[in-house]
Backbone bond lengths (Angstrom), bond angles and torsions (degrees), N, CA, C in turn:
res aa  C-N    CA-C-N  psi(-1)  N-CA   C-N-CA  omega(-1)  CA-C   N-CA-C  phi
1 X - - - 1.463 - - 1.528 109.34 -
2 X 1.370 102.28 132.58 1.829 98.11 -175.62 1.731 83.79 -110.59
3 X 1.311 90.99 146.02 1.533 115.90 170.47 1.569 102.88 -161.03
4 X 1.559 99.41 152.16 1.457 105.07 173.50 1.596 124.31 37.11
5 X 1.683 107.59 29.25 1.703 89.36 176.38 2.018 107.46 90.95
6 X 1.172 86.95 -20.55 1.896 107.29 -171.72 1.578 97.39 -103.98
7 X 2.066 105.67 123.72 1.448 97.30 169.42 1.711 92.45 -119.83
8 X 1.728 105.06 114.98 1.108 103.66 148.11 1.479 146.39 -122.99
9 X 1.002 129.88 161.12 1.596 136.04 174.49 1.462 113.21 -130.74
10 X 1.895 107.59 152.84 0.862 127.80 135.46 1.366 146.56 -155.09
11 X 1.562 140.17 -157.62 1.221 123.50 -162.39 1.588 102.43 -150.19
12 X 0.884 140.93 -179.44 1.468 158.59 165.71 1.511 104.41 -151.10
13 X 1.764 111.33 146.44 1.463 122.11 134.58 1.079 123.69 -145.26
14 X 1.327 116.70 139.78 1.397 128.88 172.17 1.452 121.08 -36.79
15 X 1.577 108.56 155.90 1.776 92.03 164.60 1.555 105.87 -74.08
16 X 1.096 134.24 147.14 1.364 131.74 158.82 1.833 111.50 -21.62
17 X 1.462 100.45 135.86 1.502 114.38 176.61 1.631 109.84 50.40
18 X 1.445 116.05 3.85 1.586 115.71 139.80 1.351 153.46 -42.22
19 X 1.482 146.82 71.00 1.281 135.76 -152.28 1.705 111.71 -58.66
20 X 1.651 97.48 -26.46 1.412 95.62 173.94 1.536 127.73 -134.10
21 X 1.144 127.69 155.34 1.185 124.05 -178.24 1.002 125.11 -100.01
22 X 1.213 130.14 141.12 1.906 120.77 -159.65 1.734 100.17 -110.51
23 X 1.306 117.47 -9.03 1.208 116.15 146.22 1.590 144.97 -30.16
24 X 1.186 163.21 126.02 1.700 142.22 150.20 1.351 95.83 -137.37
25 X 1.342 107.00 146.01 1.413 126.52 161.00 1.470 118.73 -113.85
26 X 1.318 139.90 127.21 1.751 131.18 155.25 1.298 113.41 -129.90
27 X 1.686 102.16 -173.65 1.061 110.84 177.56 1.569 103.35 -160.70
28 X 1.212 113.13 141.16 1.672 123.37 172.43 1.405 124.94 -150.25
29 X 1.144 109.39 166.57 1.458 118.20 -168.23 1.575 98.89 -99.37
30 X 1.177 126.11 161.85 1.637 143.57 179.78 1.689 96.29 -143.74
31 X 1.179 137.03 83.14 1.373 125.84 -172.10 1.284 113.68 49.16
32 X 1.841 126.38 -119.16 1.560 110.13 -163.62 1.537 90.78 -95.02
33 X 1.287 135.62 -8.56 1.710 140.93 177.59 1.448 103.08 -62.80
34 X 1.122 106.10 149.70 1.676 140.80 170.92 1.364 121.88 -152.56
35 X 1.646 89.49 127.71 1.214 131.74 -176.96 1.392 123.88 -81.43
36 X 1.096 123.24 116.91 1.954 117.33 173.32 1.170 93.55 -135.30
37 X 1.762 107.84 129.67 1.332 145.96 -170.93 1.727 119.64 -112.90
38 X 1.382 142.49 114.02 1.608 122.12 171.25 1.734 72.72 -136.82
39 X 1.565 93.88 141.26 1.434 107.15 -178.23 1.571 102.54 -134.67
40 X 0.949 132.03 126.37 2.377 129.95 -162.15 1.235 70.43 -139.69
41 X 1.484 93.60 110.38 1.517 133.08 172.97 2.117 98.17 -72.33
42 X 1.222 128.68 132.40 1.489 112.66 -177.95 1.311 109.80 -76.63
43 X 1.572 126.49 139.40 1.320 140.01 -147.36 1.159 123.06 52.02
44 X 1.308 115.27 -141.26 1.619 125.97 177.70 1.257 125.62 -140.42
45 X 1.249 114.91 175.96 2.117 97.34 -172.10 1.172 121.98 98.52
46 X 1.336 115.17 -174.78 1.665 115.82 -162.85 2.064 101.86 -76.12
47 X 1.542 98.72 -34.18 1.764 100.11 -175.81 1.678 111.05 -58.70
48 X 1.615 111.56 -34.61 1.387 131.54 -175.35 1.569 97.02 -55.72
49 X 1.338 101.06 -76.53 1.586 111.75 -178.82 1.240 118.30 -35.19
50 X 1.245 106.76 -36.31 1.767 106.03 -162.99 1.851 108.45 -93.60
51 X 1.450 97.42 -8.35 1.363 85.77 175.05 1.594 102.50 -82.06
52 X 1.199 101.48 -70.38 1.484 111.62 163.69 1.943 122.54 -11.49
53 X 1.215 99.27 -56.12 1.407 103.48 167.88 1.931 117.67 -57.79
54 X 1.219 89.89 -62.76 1.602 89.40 168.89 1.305 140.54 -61.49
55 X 1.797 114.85 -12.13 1.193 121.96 -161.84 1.975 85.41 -90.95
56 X 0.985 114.63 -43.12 1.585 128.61 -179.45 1.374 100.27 -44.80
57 X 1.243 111.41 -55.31 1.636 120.27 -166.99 1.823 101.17 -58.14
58 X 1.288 92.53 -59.57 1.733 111.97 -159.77 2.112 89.25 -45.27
59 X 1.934 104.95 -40.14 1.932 85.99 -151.81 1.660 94.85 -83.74
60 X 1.652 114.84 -3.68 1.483 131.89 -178.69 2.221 98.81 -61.30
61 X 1.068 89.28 -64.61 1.633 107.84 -177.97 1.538 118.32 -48.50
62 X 1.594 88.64 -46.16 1.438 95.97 -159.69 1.832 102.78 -83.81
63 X 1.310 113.85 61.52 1.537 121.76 175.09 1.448 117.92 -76.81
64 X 0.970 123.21 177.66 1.552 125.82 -174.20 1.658 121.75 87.72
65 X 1.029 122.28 -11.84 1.399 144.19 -175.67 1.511 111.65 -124.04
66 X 1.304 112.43 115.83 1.679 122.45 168.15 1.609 119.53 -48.26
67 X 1.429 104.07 -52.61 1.590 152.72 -151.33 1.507 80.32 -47.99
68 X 1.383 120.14 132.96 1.384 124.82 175.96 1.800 104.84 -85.82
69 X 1.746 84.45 -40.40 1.715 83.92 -179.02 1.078 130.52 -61.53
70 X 1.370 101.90 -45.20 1.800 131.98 160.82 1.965 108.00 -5.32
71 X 1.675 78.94 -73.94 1.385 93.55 -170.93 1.663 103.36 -87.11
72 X 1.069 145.33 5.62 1.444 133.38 165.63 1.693 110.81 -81.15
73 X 1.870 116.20 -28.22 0.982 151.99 169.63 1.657 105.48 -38.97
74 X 1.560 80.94 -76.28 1.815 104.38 174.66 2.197 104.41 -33.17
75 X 1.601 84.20 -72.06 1.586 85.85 -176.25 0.842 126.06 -56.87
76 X 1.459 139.85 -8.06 0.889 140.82 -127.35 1.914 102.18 -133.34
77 X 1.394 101.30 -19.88 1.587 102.68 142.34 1.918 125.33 -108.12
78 X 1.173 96.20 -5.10 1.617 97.49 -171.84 1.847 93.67 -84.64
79 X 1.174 125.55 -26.10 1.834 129.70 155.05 1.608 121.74 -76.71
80 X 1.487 108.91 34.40 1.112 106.28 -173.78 1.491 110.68 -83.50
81 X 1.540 105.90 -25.61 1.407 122.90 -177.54 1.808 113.75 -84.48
82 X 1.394 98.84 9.06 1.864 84.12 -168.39 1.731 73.59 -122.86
83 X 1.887 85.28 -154.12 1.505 104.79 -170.47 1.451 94.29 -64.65
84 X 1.559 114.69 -58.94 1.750 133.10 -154.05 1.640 90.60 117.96
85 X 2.184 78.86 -170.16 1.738 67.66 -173.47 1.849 77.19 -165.83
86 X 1.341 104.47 170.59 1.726 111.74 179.55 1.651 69.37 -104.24
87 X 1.780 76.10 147.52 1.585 113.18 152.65 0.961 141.51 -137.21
88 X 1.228 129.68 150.64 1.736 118.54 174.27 1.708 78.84 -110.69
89 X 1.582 97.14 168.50 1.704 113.02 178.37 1.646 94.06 -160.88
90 X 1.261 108.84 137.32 1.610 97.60 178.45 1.991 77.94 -148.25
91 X 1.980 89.32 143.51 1.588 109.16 141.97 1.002 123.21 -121.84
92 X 2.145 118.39 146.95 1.214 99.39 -155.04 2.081 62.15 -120.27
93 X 1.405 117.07 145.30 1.745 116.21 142.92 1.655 97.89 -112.79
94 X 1.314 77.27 136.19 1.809 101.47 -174.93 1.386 104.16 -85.36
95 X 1.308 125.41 -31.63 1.354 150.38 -139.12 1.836 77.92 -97.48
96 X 1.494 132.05 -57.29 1.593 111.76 -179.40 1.574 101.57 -94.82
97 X 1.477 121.05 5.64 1.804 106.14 -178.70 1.582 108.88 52.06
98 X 1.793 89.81 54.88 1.931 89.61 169.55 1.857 84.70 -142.00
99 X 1.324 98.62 174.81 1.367 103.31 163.15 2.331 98.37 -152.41
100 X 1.505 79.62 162.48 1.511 80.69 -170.25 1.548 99.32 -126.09
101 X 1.151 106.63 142.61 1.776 109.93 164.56 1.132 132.14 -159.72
102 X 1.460 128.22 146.07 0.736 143.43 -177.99 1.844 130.16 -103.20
103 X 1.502 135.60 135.13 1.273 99.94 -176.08 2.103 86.49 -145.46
104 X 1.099 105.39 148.87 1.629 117.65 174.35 1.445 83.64 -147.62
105 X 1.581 74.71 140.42 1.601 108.04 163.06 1.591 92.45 96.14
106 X 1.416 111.64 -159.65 1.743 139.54 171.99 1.282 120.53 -84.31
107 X 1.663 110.32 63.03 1.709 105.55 -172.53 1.263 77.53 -132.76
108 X 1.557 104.87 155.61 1.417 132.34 -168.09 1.287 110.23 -123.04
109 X 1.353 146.07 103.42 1.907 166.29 -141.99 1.799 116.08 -131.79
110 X 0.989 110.50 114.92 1.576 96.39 -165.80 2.025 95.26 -141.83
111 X 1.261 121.35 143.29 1.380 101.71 -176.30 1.807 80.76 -116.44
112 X 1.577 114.65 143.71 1.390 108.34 138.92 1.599 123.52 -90.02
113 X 1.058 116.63 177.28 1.332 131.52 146.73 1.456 112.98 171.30
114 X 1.395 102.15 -156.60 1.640 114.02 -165.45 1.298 106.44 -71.47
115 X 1.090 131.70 -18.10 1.601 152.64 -168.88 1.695 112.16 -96.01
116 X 1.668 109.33 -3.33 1.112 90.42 -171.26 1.842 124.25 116.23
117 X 0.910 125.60 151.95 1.590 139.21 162.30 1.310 123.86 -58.82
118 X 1.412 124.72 130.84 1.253 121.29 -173.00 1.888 102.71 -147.08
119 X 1.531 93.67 108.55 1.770 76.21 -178.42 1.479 99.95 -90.44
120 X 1.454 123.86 167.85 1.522 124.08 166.85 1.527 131.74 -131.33
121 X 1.593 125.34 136.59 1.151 136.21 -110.68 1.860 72.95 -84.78
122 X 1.461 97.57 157.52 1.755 110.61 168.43 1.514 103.82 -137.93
123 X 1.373 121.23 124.92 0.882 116.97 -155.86 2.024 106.39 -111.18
124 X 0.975 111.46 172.43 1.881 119.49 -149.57 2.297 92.17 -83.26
125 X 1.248 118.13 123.54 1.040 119.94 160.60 1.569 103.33 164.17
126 X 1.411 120.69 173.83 1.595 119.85 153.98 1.467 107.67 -108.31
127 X 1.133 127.55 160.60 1.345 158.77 169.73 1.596 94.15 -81.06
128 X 1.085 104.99 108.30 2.153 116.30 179.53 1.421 91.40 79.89
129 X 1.292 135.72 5.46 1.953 111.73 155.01 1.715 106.02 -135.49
130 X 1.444 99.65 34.71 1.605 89.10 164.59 1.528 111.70 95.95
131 X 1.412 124.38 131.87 1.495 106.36 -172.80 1.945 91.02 -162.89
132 X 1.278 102.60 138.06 1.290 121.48 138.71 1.174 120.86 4.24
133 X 1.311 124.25 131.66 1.886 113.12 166.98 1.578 87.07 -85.20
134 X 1.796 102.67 123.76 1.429 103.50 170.80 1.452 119.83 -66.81
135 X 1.311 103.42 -166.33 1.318 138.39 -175.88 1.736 108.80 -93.44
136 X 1.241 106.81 120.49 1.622 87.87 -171.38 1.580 105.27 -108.71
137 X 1.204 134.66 121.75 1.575 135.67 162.72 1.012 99.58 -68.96
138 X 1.800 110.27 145.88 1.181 134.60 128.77 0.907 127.40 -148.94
139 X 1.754 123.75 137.35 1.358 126.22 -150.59 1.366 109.00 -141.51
140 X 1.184 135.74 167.98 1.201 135.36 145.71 1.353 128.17 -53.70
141 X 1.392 131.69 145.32 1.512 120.69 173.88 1.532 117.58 -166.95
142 X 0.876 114.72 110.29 1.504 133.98 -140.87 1.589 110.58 -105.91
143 X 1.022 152.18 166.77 1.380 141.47 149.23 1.678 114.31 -53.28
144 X 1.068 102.97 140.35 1.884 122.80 -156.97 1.017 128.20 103.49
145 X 1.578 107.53 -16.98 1.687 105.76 -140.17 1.833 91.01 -95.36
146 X 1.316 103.08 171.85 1.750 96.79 -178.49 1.365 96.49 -145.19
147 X 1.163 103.03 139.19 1.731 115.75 170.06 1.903 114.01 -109.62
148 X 1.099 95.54 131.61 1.442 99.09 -175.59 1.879 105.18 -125.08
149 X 1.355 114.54 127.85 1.402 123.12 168.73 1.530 97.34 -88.76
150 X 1.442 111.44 171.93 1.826 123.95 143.71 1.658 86.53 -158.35
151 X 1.731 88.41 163.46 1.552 98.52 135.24 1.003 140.31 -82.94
152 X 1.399 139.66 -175.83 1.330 158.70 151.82 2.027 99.97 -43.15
153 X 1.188 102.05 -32.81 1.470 92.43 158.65 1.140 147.30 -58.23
154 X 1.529 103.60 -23.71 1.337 112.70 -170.02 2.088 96.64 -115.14
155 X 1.468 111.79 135.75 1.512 124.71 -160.37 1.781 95.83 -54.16
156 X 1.051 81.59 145.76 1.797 94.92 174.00 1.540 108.59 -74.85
157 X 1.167 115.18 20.92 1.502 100.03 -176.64 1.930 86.47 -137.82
158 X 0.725 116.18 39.83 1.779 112.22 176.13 1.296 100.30 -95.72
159 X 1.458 129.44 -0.21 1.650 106.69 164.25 1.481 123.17 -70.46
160 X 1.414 105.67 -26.54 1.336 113.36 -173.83 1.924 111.64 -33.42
161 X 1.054 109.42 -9.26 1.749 108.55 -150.98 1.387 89.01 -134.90
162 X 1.185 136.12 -16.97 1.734 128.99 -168.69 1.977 84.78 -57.72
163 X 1.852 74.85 159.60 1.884 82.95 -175.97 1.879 83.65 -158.00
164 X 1.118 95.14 138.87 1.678 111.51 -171.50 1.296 122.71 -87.38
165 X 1.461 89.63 -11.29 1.641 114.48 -167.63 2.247 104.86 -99.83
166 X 1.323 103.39 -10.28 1.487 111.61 -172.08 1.961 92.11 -81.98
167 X 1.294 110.95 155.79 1.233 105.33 140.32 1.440 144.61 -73.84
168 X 1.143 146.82 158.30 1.299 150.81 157.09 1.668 126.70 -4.96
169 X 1.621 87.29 -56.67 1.349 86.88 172.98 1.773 141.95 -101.98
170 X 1.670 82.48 -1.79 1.672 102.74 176.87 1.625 97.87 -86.55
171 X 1.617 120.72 -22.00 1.278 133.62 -168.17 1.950 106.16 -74.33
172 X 1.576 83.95 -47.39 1.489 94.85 -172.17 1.978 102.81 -67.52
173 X 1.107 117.52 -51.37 1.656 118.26 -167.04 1.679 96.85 -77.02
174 X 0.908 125.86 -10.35 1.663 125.71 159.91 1.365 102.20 -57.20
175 X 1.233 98.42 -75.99 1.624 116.84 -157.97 2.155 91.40 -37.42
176 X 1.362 99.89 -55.64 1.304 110.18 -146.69 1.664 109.16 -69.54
177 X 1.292 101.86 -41.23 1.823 122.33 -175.70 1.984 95.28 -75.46
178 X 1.095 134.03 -18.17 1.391 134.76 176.92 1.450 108.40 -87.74
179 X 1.368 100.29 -67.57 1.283 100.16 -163.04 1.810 131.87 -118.12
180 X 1.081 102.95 1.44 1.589 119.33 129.42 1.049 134.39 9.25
181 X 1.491 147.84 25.72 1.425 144.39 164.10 1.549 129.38 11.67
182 X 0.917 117.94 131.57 1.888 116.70 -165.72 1.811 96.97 -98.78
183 X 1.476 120.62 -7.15 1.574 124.00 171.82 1.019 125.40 -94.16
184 X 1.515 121.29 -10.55 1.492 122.39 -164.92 1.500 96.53 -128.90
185 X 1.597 119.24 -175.52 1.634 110.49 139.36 1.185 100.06 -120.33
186 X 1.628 107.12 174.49 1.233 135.39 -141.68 1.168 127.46 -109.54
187 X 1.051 155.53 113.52 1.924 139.53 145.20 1.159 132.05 -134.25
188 X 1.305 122.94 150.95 1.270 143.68 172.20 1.439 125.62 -116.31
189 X 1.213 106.61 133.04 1.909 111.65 -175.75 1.962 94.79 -129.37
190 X 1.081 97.67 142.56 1.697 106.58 -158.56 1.926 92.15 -148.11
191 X 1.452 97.41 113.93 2.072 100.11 -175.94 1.520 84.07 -127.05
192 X 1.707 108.21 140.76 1.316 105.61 170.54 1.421 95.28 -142.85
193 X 1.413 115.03 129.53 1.610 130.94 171.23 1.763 101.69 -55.62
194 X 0.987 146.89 103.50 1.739 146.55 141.33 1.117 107.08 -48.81
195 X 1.678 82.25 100.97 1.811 84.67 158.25 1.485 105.15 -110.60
196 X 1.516 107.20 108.17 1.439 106.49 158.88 1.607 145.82 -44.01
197 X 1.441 97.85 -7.76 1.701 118.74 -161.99 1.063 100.16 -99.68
198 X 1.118 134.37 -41.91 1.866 147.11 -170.50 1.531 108.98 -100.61
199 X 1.504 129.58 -60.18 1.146 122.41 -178.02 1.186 114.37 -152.28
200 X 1.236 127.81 -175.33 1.360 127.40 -162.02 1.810 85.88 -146.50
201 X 1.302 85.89 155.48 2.014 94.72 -170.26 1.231 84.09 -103.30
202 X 1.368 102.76 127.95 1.601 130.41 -175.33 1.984 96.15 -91.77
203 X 1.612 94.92 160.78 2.005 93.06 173.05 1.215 94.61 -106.05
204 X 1.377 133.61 3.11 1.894 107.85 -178.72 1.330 101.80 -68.86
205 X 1.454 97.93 154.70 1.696 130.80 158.30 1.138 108.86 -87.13
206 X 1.615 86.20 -170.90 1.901 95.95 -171.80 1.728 96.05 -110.48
């Protein structure tokens, strides 16, 4: 999906013979701020899903506040009643060319760009069972650059193949159709700054 200069994608999969996925990924705008959300509901199934569903809602609602923690805070009693769930949460303001993030639990954060690989720290707790004062990123992030979430679903070794030059969404169903786990379910959220000046996101595959 292109919006604002921003191409993003993403994907979910179920565990096999799952009706639901305890997976969610989003993304939203707050004025010129943007939001990227992957929420892995714990286990699988309708309880998975539903935390997952709600934890999205709760950092959706909880507007007015920058504060990554703020709002992990927020969720982080309104999931008191489900499993919880790991999250990654990232803000990117385009407007200073920084992005901020945060990650608890088993989510996997990686930025490309022209500069190189950057994985980012996720720090030990659940979201609705109590967590760690995270780890807070902040980085530079420029047009080109691409941010990629997964879960714990998807193999810890799926960077091997990221390509900076794919789009979003040929990037995202890579990630997912490769490396994809047959025990868990799955997702990927993939944001890439367009920079029209330097390159243009090509559709070849690998």
């Amino acid at each position: 999906m292109l919006v604002n200069q921003w191409d993003i994608a993403s994907a979910v999969r179920a565990l096999p013979d799952e009706d639901y996925c305890g997976d969610m990924a989003d993304f939203w705008w707050e004025e010129k701020n943007l939001f990227l959300a992957l929420a892995d509901g714990l286990g699988h199934g309708f309880e998975a899903y539903r935390a997952a569903q709600e934890g999205i809602c709760c950092l959706r609602v909880n507007s007015g506040s920058l504060s990554l923690i703020d709002r992990a805070a927020g969720c982080d009693k309104t999931l008191r009643m489900t499993r919880g769930i790991a999250l990654g949460l990232a803000l990117i303001t385009p407007e200073h060319e920084q992005a901020t993030f945060i990650g608890i639990g088993n989510i996997r954060a990686i930025v490309l760009s022209q500069r190189g690989r950057r994985w980012l720290v996720c720090g030990n707790g659940i979201v609705g069972g109590g967590f760690d004062s995270p780890f807070i990123e902040q980085l530079s992030y420029i047009p080109g650059d691409m941010l990629i979430l997964a879960s714990d679903g998807i193999a810890e070794d799926f960077n091997r193949e990221l390509n900076l030059e794919l789009n979003s969404q040929t990037q995202t169903q890579m990630i997912l159709n490769r490396y994809a786990l047959a025990h868990d379910d799955a997702s990927v959220l993939v944001a890439r700054w367009i920079d029209n000046h330097v390159q243009s996101i090509s559709e070849k595959t690998k």
